[in-house]
N, CA, C, O and CB atoms as a CASP TS submission, in Angstrom:
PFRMAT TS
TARGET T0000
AUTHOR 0000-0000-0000
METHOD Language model
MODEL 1
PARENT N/A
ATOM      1  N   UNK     1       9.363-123.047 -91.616  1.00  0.00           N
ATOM      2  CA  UNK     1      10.745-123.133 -91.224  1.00  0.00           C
ATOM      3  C   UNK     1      11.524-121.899 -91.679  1.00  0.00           C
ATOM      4  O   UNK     1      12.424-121.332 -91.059  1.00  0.00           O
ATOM      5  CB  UNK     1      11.368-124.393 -91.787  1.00  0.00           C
ATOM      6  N   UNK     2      11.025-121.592 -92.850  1.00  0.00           N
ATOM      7  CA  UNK     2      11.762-119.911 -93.243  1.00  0.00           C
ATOM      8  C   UNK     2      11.859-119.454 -92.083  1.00  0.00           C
ATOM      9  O   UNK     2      12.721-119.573 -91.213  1.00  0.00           O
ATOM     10  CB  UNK     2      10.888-118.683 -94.194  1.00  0.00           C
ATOM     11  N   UNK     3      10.198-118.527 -92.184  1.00  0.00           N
ATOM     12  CA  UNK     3      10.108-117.887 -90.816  1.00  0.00           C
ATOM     13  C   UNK     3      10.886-117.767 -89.640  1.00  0.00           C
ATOM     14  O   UNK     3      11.202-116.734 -89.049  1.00  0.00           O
ATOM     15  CB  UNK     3       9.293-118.271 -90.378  1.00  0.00           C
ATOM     16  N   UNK     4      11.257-119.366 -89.271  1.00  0.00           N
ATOM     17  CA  UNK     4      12.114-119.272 -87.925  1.00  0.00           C
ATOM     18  C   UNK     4      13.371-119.279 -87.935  1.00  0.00           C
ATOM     19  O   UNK     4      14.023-119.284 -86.890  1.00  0.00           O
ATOM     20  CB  UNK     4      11.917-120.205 -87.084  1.00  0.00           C
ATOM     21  N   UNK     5      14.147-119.282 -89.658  1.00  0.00           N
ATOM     22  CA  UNK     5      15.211-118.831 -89.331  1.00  0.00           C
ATOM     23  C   UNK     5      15.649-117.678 -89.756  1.00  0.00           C
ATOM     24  O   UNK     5      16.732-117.159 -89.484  1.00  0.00           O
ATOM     25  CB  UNK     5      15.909-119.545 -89.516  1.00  0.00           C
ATOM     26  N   UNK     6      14.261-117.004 -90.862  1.00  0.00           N
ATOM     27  CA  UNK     6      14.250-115.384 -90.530  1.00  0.00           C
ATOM     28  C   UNK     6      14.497-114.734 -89.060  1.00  0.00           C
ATOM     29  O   UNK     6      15.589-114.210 -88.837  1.00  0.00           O
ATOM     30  CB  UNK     6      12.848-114.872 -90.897  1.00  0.00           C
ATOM     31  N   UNK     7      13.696-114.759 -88.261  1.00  0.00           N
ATOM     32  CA  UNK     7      13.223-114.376 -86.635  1.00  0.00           C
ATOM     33  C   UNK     7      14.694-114.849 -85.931  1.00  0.00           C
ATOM     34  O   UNK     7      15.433-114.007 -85.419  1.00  0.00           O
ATOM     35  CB  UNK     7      11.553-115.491 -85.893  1.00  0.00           C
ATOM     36  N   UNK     8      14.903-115.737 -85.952  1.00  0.00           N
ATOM     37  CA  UNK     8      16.443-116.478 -85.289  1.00  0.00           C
ATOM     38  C   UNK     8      17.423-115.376 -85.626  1.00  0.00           C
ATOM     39  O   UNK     8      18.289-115.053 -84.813  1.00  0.00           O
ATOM     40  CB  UNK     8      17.068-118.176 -86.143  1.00  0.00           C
ATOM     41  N   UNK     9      17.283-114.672 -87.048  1.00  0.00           N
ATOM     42  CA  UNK     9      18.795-113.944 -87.395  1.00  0.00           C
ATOM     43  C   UNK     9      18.606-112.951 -87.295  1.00  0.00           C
ATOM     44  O   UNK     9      19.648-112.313 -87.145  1.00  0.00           O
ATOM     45  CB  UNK     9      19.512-114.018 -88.602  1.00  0.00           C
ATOM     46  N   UNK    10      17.268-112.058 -87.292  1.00  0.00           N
ATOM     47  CA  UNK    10      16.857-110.994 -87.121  1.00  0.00           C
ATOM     48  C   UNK    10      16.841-110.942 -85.265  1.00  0.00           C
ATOM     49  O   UNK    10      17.154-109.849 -84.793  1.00  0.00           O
ATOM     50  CB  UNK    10      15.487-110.860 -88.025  1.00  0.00           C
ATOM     51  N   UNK    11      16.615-111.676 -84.609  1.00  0.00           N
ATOM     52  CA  UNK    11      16.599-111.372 -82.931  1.00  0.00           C
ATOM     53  C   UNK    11      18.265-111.431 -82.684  1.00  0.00           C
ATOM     54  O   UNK    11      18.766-110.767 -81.776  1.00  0.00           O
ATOM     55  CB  UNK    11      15.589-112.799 -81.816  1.00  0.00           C
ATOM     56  N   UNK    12      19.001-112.197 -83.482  1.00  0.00           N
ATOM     57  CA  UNK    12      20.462-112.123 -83.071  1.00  0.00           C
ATOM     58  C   UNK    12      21.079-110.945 -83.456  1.00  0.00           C
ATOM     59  O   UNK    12      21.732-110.167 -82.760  1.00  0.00           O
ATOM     60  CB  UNK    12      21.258-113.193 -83.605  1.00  0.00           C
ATOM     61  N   UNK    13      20.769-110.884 -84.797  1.00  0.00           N
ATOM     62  CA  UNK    13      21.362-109.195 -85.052  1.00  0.00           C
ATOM     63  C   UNK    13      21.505-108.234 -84.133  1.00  0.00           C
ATOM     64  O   UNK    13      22.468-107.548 -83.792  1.00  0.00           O
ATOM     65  CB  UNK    13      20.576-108.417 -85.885  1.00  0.00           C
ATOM     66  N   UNK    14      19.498-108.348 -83.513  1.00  0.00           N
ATOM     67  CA  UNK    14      19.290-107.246 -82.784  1.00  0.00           C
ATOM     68  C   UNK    14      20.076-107.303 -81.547  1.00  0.00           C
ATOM     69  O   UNK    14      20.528-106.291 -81.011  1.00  0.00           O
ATOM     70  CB  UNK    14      17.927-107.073 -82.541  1.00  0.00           C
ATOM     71  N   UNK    15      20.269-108.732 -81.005  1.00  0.00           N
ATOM     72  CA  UNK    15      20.888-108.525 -79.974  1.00  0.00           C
ATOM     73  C   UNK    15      22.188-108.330 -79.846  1.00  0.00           C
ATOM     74  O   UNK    15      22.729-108.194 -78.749  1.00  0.00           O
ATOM     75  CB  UNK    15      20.638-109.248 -79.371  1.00  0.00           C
ATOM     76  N   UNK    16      22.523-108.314 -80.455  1.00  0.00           N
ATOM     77  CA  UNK    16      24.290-108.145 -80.992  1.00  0.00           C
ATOM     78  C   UNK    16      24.330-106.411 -81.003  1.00  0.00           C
ATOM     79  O   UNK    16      25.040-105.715 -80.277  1.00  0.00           O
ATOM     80  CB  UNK    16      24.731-108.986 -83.072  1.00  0.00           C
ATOM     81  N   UNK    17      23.418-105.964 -81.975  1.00  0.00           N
ATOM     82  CA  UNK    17      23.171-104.138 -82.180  1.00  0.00           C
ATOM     83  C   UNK    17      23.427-103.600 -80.714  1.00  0.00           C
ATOM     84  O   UNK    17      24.271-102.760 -80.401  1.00  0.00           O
ATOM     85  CB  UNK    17      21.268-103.573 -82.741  1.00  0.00           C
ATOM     86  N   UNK    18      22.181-104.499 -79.541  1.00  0.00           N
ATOM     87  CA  UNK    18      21.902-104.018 -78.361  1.00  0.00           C
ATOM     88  C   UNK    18      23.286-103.835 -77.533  1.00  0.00           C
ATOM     89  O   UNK    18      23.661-102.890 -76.838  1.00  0.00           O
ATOM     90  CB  UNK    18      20.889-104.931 -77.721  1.00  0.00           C
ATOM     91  N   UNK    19      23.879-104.996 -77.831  1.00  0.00           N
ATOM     92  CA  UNK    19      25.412-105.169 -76.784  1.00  0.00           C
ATOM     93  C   UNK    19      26.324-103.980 -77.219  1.00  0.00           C
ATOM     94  O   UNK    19      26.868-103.157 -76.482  1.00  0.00           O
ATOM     95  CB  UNK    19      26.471-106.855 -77.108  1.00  0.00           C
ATOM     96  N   UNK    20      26.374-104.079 -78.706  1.00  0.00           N
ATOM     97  CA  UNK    20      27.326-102.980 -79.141  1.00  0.00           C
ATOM     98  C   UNK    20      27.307-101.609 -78.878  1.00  0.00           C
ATOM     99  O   UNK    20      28.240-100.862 -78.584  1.00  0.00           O
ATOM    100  CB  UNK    20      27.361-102.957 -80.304  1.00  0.00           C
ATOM    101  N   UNK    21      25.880-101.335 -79.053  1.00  0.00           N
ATOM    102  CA  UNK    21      25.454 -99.997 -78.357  1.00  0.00           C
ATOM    103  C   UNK    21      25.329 -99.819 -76.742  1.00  0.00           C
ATOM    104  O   UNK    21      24.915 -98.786 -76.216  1.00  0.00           O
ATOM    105  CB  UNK    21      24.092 -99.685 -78.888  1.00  0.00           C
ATOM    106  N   UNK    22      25.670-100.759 -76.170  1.00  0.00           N
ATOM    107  CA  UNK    22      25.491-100.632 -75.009  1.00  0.00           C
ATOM    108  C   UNK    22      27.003-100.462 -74.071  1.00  0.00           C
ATOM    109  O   UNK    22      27.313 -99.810 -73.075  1.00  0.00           O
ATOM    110  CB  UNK    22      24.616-101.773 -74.726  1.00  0.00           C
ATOM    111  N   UNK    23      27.701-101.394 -74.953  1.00  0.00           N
ATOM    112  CA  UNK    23      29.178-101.212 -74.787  1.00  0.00           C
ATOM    113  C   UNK    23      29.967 -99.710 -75.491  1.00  0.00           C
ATOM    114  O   UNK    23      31.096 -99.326 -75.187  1.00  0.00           O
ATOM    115  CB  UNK    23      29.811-102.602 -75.521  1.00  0.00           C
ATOM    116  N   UNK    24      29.160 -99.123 -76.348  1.00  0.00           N
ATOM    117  CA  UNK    24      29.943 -98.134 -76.713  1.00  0.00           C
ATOM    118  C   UNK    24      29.375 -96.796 -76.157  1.00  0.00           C
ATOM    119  O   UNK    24      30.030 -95.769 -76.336  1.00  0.00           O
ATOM    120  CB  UNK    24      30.090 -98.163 -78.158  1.00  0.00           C
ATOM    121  N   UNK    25      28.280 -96.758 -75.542  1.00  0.00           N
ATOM    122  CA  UNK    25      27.938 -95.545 -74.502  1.00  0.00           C
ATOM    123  C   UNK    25      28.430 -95.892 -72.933  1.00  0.00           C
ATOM    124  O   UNK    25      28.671 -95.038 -72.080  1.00  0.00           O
ATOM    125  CB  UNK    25      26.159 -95.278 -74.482  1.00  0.00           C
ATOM    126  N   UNK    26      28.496 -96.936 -72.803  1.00  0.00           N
ATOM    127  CA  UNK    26      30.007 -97.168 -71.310  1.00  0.00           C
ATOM    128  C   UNK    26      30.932 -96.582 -71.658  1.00  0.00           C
ATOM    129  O   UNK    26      31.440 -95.796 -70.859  1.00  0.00           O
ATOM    130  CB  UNK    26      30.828 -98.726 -70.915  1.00  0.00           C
ATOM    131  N   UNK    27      31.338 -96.697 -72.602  1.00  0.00           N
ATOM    132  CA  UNK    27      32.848 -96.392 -72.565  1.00  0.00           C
ATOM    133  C   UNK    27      32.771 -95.227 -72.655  1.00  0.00           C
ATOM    134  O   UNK    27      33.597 -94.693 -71.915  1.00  0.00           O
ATOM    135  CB  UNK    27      33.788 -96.928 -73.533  1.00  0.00           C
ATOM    136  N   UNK    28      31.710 -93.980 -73.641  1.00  0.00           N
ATOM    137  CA  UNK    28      31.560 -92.797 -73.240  1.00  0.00           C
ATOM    138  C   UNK    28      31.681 -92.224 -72.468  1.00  0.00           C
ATOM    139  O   UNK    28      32.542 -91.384 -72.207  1.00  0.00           O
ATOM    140  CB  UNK    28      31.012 -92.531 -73.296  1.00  0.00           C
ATOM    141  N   UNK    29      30.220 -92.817 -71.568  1.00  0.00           N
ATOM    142  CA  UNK    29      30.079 -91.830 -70.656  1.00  0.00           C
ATOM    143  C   UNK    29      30.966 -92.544 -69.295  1.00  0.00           C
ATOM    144  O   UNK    29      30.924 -91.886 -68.255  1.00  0.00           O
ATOM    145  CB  UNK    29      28.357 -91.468 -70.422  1.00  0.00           C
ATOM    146  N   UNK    30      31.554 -93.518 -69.279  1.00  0.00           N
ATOM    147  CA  UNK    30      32.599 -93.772 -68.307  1.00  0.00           C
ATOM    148  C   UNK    30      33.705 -94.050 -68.078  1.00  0.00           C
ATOM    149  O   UNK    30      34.326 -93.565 -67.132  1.00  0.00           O
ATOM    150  CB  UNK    30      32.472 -94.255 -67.873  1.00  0.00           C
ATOM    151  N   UNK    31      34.356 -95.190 -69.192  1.00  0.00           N
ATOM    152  CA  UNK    31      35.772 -94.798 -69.516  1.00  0.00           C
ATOM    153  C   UNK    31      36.438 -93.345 -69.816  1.00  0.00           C
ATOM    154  O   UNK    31      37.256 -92.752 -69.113  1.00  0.00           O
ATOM    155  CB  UNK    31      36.011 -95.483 -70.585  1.00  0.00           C
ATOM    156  N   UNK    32      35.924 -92.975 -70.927  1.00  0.00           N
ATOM    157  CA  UNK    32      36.246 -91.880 -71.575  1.00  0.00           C
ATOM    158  C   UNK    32      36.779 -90.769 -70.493  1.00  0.00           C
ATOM    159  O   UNK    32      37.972 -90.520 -70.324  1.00  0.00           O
ATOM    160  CB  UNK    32      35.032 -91.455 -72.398  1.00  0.00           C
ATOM    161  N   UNK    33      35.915 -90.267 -69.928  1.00  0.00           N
ATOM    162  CA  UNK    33      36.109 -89.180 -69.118  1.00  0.00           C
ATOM    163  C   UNK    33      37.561 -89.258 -67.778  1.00  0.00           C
ATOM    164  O   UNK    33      38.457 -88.462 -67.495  1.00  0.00           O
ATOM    165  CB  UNK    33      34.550 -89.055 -68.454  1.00  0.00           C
ATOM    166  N   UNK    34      36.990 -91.272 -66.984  1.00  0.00           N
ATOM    167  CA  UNK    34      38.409 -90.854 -66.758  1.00  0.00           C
ATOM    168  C   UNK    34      39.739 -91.036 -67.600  1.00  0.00           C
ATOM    169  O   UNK    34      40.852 -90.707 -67.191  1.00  0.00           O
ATOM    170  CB  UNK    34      38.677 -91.390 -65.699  1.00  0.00           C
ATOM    171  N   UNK    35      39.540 -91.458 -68.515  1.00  0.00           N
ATOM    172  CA  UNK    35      41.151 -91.320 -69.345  1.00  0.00           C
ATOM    173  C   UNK    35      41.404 -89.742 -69.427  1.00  0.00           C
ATOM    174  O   UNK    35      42.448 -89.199 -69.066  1.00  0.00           O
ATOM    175  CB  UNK    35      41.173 -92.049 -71.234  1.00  0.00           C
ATOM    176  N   UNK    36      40.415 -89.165 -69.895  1.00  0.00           N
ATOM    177  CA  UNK    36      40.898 -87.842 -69.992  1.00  0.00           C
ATOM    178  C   UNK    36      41.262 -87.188 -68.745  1.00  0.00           C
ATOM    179  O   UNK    36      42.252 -86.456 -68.744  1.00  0.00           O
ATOM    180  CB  UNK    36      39.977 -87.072 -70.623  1.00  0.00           C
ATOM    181  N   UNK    37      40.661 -87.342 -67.806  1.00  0.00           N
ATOM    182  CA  UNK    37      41.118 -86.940 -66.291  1.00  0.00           C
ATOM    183  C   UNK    37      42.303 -87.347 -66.232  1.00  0.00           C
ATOM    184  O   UNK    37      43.099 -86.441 -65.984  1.00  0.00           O
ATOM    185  CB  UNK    37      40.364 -87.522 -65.077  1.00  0.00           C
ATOM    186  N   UNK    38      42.776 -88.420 -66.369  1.00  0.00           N
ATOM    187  CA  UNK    38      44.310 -88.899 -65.483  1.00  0.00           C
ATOM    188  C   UNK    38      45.462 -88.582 -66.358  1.00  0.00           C
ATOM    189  O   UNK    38      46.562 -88.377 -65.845  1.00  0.00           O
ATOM    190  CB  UNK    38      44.479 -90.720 -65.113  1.00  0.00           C
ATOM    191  N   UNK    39      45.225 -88.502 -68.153  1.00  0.00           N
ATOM    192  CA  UNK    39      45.868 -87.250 -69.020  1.00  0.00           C
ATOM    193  C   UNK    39      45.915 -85.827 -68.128  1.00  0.00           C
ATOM    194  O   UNK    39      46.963 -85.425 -67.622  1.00  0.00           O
ATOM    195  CB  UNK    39      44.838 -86.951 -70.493  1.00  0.00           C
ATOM    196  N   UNK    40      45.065 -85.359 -68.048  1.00  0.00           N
ATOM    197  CA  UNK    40      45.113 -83.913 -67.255  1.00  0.00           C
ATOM    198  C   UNK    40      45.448 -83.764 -66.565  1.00  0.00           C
ATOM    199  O   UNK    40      45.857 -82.611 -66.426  1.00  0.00           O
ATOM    200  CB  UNK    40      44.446 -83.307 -66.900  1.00  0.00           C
ATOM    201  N   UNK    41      45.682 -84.941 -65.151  1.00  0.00           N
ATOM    202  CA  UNK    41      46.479 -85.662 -64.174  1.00  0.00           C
ATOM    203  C   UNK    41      47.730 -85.434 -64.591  1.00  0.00           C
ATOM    204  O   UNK    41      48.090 -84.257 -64.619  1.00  0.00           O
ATOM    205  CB  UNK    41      46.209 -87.102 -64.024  1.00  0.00           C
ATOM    206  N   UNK    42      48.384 -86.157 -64.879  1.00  0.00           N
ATOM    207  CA  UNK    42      49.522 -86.093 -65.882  1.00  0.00           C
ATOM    208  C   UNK    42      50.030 -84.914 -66.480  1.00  0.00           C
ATOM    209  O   UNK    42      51.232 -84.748 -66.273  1.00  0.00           O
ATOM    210  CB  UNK    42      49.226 -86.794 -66.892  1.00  0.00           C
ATOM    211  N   UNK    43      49.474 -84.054 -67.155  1.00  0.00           N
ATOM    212  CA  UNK    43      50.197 -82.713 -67.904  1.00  0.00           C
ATOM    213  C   UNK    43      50.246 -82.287 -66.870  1.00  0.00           C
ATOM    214  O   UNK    43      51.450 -82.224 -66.619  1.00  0.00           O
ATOM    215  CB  UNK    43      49.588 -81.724 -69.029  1.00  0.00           C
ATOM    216  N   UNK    44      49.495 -81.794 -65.735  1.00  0.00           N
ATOM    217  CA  UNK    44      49.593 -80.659 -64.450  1.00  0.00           C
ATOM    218  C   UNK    44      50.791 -81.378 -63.628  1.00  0.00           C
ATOM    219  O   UNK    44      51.340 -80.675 -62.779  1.00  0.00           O
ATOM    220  CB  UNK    44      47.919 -80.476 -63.332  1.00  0.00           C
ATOM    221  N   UNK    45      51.191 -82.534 -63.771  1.00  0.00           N
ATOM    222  CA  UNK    45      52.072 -82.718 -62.806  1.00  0.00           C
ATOM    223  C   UNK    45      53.375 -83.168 -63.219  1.00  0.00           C
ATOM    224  O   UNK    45      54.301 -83.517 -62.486  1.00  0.00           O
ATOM    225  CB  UNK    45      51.570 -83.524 -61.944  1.00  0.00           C
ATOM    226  N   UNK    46      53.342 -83.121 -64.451  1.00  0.00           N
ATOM    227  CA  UNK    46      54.958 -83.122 -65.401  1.00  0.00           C
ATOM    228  C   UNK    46      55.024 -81.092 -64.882  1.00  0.00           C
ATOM    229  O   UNK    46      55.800 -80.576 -64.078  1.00  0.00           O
ATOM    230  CB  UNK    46      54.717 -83.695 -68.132  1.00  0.00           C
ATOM    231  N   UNK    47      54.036 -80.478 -65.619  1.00  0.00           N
ATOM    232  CA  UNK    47      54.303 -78.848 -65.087  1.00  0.00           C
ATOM    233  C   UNK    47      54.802 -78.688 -64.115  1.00  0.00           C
ATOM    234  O   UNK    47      55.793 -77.968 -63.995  1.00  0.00           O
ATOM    235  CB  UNK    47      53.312 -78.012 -64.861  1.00  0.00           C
ATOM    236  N   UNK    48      54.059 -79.533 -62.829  1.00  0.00           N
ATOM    237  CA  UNK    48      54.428 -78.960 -61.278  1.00  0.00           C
ATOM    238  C   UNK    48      56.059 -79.306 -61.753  1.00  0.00           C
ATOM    239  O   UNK    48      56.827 -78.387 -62.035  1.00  0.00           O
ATOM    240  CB  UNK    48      53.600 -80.025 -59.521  1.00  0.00           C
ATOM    241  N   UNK    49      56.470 -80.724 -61.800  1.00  0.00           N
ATOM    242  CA  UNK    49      57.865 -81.106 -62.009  1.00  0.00           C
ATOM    243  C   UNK    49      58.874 -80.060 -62.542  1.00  0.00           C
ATOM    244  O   UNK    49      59.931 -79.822 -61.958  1.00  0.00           O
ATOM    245  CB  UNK    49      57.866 -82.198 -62.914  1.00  0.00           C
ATOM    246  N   UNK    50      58.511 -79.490 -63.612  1.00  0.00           N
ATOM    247  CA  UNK    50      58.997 -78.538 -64.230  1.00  0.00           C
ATOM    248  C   UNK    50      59.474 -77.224 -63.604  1.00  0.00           C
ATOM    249  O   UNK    50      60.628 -76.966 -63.261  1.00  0.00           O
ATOM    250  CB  UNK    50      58.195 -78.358 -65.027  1.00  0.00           C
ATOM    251  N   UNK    51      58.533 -76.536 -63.522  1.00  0.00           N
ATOM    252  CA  UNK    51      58.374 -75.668 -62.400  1.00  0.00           C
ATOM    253  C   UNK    51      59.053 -75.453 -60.792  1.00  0.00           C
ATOM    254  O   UNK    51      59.321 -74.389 -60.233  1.00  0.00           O
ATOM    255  CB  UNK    51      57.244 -75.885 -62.268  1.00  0.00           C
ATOM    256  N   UNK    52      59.231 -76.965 -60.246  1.00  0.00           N
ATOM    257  CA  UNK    52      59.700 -77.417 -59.005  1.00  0.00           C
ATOM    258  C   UNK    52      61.208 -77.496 -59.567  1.00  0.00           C
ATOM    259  O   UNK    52      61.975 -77.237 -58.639  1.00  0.00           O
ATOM    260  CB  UNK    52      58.946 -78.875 -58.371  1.00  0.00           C
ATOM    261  N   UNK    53      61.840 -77.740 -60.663  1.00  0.00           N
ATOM    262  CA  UNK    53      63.132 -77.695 -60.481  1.00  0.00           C
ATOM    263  C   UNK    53      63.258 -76.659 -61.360  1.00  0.00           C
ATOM    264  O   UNK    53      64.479 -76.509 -61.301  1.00  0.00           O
ATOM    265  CB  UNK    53      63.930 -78.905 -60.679  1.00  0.00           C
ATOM    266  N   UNK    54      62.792 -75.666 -62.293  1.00  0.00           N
ATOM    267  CA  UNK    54      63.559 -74.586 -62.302  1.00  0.00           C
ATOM    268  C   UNK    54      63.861 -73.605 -61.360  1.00  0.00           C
ATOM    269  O   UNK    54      64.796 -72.804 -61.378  1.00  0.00           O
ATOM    270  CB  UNK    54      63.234 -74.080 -63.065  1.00  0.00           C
ATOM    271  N   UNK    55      62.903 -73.760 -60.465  1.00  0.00           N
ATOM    272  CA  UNK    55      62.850 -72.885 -59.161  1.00  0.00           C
ATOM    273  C   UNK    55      63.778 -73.135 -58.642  1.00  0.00           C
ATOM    274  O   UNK    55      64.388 -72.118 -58.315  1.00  0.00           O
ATOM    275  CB  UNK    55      61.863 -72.974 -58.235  1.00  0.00           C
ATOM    276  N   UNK    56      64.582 -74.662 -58.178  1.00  0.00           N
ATOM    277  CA  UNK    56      65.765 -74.948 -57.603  1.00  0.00           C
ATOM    278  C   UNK    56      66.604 -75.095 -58.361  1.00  0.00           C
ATOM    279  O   UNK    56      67.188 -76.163 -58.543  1.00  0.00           O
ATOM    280  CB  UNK    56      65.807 -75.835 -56.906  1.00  0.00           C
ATOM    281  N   UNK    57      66.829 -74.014 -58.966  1.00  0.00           N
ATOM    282  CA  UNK    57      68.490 -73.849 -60.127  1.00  0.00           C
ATOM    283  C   UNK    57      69.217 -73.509 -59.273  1.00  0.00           C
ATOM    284  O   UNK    57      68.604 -72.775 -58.498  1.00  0.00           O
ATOM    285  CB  UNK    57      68.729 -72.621 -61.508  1.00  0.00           C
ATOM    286  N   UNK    58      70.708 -73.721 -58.852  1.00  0.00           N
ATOM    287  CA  UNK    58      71.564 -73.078 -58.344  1.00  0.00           C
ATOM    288  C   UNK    58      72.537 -72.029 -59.121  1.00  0.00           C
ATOM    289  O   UNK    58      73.398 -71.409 -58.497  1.00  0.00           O
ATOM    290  CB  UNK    58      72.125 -73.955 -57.794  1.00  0.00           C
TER
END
């Protein structure tokens, strides 16, 4: 009975390890990048804004 509730906490761990690591290279390699895109989104087009009305100063 040890045994099986050694193996029971040791396979849950692992599977818990598995999710976590699996959830935190998503978000790497796919969240991540677009957040930073639609930031960069964003600064270039507060600029354009900028730009678009100093040009129309009267």
């Amino acid at each position: 009975m040890k045994q099986l509730t050694k193996g029971f906490l040791i396979g849950t761990a692992s599977t818990l390890a598995a999710i976590v690591s699996g959830a935190v290279a998503f978000h790497k390699t796919v969240i991540k990048p677009v957040e930073e895109e639609e930031v960069k989104f964003d600064e270039n087009r507060r600029a354009a804004t900028r730009k678009n009305r100093s040009a129309h100063q009267f």
